[in-house]
N, C-alpha and C positions, 0 to 999 in steps of 0.2 A: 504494500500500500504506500504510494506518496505524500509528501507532506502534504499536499493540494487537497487529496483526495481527502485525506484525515483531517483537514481544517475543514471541509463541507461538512463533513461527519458531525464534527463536534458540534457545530453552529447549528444544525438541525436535531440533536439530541438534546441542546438546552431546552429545544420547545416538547418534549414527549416527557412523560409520566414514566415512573418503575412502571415495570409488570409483575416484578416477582421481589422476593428475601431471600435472603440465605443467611440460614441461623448457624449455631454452636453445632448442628449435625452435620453442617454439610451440603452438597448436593446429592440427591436421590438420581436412579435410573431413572424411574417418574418423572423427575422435573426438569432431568436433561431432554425426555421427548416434548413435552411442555414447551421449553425454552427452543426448542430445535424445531417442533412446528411453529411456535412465536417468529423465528426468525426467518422459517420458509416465504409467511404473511407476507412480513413487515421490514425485512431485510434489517432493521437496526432495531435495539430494543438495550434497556437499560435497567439493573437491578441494583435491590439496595443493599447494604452488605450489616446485618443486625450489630448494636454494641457489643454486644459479651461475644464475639466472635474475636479469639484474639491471633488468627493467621493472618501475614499479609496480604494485603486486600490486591496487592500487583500479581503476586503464589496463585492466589485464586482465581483473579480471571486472566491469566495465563492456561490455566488448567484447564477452566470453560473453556477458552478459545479452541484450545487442542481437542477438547472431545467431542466439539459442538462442531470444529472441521471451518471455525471464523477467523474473524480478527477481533486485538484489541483496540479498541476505537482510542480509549483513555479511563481512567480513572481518576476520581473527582471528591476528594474526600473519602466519604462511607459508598459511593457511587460506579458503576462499573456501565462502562458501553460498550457492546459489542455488534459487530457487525458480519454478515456475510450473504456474497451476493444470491440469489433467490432462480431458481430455474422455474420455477412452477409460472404456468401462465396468469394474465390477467391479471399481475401484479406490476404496480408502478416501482419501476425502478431505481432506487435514489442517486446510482453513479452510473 
């Protein structure tokens, strides 16, 4: 991903909502289909990362990135973006 491409990223992640948490357990297989069909949608999506979670929060969505098969947009705080592009039709594509 280029710098270009990840400042469009970010600029359009400030305007979206979390979809999900990730608490003290972790991520589930569950919530990686969740997050992996979220991402098919909506190509970028943004989660929050709970207080009493005490991994770093870059460990973790590096991890997501990898199992999810994304990118890391940025991390912003307690905040994680991630992105990846979308094959499924009838989806707007945001790069």
């Amino acid at each position: 991903m280029t710098t270009k491409e990840r400042s469009i990223l970010r600029s359009y992640a400030q305007k979206i909502e979390p979809i999900g948490q990730i608490g003290k357990g972790g991520v589930s297989e569950s919530m990686l289909e969740g997050l992996s069909d979220a991402l098919n949608k909506r190509e970028i999506i943004k989660l929050s990362v709970l207080k009493n979670v005490d991994d770093d929060i870059g460990a973790i969505a590096d991890e997501l990135a990898e199992k999810l098969n994304g990118d890391v947009v940025c991390t912003i705080g307690r905040k994680i973006v991630l992105y990846r592009y979308s094959t499924k039709e009838n989806v707007k594509h945001i790069l």
